[in-house]
C-alpha positions in Angstrom: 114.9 189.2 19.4 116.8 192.4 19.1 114.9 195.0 20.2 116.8 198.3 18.7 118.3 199.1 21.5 122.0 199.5 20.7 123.9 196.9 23.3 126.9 197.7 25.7 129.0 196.3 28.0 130.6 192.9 27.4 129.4 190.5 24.5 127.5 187.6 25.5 125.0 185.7 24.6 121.5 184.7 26.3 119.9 180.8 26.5 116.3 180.5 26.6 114.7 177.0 27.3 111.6 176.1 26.5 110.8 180.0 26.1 112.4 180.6 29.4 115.1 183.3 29.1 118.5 182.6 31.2 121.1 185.4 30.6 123.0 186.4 34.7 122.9 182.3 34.7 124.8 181.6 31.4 128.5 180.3 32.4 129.5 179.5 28.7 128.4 178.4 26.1 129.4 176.3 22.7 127.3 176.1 19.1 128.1 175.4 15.7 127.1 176.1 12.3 127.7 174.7 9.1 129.9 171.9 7.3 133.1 170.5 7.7 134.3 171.5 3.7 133.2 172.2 1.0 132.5 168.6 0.0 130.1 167.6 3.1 126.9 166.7 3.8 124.5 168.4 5.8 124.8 167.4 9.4 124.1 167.9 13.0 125.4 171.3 14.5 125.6 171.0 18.2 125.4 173.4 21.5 126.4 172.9 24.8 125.4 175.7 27.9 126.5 175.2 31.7 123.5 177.0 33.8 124.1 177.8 37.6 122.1 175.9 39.5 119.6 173.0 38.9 118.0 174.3 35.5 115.2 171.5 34.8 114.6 170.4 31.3 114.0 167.3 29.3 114.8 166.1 26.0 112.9 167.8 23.4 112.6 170.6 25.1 113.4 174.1 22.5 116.8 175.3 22.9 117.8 178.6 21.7 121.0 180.8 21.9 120.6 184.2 21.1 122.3 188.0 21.7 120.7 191.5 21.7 121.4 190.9 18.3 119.6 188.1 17.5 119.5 184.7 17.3 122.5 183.1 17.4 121.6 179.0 17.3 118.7 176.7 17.4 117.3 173.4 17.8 116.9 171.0 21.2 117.3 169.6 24.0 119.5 165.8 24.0 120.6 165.8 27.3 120.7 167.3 31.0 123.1 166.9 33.4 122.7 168.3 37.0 126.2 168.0 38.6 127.4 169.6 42.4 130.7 170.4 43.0 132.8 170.0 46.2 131.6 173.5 47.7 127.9 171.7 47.3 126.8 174.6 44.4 124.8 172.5 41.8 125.6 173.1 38.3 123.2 172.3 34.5 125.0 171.2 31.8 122.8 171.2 28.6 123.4 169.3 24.9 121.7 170.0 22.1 121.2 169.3 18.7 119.4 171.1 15.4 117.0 170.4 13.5 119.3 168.8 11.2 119.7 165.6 14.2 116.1 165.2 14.2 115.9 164.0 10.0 118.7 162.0 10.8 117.0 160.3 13.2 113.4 160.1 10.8 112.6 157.3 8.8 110.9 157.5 5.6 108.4 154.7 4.1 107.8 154.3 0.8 107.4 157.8 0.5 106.4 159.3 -3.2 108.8 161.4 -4.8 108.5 163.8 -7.7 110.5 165.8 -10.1 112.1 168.6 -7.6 114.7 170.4 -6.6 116.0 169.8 -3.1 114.7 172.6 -1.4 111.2 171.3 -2.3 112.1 167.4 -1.4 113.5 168.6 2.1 110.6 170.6 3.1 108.1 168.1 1.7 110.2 165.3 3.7 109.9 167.5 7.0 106.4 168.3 6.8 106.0 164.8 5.9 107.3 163.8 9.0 106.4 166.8 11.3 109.8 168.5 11.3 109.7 171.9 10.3 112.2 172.7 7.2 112.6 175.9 5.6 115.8 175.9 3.0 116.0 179.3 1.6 118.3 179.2 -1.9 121.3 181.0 -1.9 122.8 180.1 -4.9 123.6 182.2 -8.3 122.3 180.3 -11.0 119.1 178.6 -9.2 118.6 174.6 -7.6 118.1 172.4 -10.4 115.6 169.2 -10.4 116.4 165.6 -8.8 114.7 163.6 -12.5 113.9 160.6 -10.5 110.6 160.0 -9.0 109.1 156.7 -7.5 108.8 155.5 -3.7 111.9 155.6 -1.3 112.3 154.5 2.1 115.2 154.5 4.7 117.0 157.7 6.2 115.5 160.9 5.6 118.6 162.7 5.8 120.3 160.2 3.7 117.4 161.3 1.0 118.3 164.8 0.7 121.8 164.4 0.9 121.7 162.4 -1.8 119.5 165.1 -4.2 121.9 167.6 -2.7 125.2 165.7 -4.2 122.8 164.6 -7.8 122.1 168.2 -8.5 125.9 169.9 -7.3 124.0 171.7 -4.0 126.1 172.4 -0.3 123.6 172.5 2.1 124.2 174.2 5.9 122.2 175.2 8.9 122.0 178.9 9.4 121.9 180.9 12.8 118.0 181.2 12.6 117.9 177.0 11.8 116.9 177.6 8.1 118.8 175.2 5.7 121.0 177.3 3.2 121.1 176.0 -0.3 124.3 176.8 -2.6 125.1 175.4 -5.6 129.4 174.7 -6.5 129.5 177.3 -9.2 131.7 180.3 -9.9 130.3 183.3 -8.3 131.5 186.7 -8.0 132.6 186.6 -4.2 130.8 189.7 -1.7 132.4 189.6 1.6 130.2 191.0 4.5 133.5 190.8 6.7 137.2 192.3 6.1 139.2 190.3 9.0 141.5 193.0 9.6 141.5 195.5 12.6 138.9 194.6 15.5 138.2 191.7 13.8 142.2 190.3 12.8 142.4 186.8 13.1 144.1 185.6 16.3 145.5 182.8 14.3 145.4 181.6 11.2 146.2 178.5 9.1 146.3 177.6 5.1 145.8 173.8 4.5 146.4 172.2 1.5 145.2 168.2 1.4 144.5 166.4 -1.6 140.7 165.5 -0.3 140.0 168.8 -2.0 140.8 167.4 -5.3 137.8 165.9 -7.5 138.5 165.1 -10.7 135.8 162.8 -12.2 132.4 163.0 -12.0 129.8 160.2 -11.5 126.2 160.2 -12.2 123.2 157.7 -13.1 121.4 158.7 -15.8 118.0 158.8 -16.2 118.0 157.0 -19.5 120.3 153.5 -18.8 119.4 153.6 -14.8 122.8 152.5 -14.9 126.2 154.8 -13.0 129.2 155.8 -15.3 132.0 158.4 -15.4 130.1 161.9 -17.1 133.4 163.9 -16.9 137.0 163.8 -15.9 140.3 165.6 -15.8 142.5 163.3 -17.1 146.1 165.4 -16.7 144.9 165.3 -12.8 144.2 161.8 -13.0 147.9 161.2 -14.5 149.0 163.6 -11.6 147.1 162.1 -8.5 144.9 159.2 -9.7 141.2 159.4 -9.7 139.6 160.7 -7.1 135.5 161.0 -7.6 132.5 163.1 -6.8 130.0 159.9 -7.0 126.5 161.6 -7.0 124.6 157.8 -7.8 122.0 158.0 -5.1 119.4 159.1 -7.7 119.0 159.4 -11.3 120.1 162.8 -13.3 118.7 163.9 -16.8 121.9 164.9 -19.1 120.9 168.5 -19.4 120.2 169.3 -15.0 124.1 167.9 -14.6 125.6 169.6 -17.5 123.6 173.2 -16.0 124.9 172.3 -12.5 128.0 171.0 -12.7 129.6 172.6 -15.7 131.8 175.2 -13.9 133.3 173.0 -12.0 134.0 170.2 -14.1 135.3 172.5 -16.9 137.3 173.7 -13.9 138.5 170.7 -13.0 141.0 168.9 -10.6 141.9 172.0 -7.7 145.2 171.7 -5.8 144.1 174.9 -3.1 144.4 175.4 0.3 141.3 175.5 2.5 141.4 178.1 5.6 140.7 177.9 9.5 140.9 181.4 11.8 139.9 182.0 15.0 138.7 185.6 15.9 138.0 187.4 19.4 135.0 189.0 20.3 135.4 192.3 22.4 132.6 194.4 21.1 129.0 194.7 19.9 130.4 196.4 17.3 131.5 192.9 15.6 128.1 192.3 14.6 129.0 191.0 11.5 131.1 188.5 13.2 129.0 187.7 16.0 126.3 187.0 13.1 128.5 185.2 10.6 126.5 182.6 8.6 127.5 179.8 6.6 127.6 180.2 3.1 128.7 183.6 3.8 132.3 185.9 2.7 135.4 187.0 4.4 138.5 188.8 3.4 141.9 187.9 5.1 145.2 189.5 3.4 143.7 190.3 0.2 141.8 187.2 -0.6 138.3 186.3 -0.3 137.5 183.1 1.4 133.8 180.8 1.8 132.9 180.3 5.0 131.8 176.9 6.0 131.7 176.6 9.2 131.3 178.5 12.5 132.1 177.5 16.0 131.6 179.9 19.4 133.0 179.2 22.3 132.3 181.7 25.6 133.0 181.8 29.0 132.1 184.3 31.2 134.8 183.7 33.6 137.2 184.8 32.4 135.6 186.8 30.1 136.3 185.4 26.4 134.2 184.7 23.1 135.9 183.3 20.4 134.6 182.2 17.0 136.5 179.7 14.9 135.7 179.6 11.0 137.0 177.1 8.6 136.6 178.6 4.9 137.1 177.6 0.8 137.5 179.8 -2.1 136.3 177.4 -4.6 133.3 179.0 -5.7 136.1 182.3 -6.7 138.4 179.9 -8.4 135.3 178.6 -10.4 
């Protein structure tokens, strides 16, 4: 953890195994954060550190990246790979997943549900099955309530997902390995990072794809158990056929849909672009960009953008951090 000394020299980051610190080992290093867009589930974030030497670990084992200014990824141990080159040096390459790869991997039976929201059902799941969940809500309005109870069984992750899509919720892993919870609303954007100066994007890229563009809405309700159409755009429909947000995996009470989903099907069908940048790292001075979370703001030329996903790659030699973002302004447009 940081300990309030302000850092110098150049940026890296540390590894520390099993509460084992590495830092003068560290070759590079690779994490990720986040989701794909704006439409994902939650998912695996991966990291991937090459040690010098024979490092000995074993799956399971805590994996944590950090900086002197704090933590930067977390999760475990997948694999371990002891490799030596032609010189005979040996040489660790670790893999490692979140905490997000262990619910996938969980299986619930006929476990009890009640009326929650999802940050309640996914730390209930996790304690349920020994997995430590904390999802922290981020969102403007509040998480609204999954209306179906009863017994479920099958993929844990699958389980949240599916109150996640029912109540309109984006759900990411965060640096720390907390679960952020937003909800697709409109929200008054406040960006903790201009990209200009420092931290200018190296390169830049607008994307415009039609697997942005929802325009009909599908839900079971609580009341006929059965899945229909609860709202559409129909001059979108005309425009690019439909193309559906299908939240069916549990029942919805009229009133929780119309409270989370009304911005954005009043909104309706969105022809944007979505954003990708890649940034450089030369300074402890980029905290804000060495800690960029999901769920988080940026500015680039004026307009504000979502992150929604982070990727570092380092190397010490040569010396280069990057950090690669892919972004949405959705939640503005809303």
């Amino acid at each position: 953890m940081p300990d309030g000394v302000t850092p110098t020299g150049i940026p890296y980051p540390d590894v520390a195994i099993s509460g084992h610190l590495y830092t003068d080992d560290v070759q590079s290093v690779t994490w990720t954060l986040g989701i794909s867009d704006v439409l994902a589930p939650l998912s695996p974030n991966t990291a991937s550190v090459t040690l010098v030497g024979q490092v000995a670990t074993v799956p399971g084992d805590t994996l944590v990246i950090t900086s002197a200014l704090g933590v930067q990824w977390s999760g475990r141990v997948d694999t371990s790979t002891q490799t030596r080159d032609t010189n005979g040096d040996w040489w660790t390459t670790i893999n490692g997943t979140d905490l997000i790869g262990a619910l996938g991997a969980a299986q619930l039976v006929d476990y009890t549900f009640l009326y929650d929201d999802v940050e309640t059902i996914a730390e209930d799941i996790g304690a349920e099955l020994g997995i430590p969940v904390d999802v922290v809500d981020e969102s403007a309005s509040g998480l609204r309530v999954v209306a179906a109870g009863g017994n479920a069984s099958g993929s844990a992750l699958e389980y949240i997902n599916a109150s996640a899509m029912a109540t309109n919720v984006m759900l990411a892993t965060k640096r720390d390995g907390r679960i952020a919870a937003v909800v697709r609303e409109g929200v008054t954007p406040s960006p903790v990072l201009a990209l200009t100066g420092i931290n200018a994007p190296r390169d830049w890229a607008l994307s415009t794809s039609i697997n942005v563009d929802i325009n009909a809405w599908v839900f079971t309700l609580v009341v006929t158990h059965a899945s229909g159409v609860y709202a559409l755009d129909a001059a979108d429909i005309a425009i690019y056929g439909r193309r559906e947000y299908s939240a069916t995996g549990v029942e919805m009470e009229v009133a929780d849909i119309v409270a989370a989903f009304f911005d954005w099907y009043t909104y309706g069908g969105s022809q944007r672009p979505t954003a990708s940048g890649t940034m450089i790292v030369t300074a402890w001075s980029q905290d804000d960009l060495i800690l960029l979370d999901p769920f988080q703001w940026v500015t680039e030329d004026g307009t504000d953008w979502q992150v929604m996903s982070v990727r570092h790659d380092v190397t010490k030699s040569p010396p280069l951090w990057t950090v690669a973002i892919t972004a949405d302004n959705l939640l503005d447009l809303l």
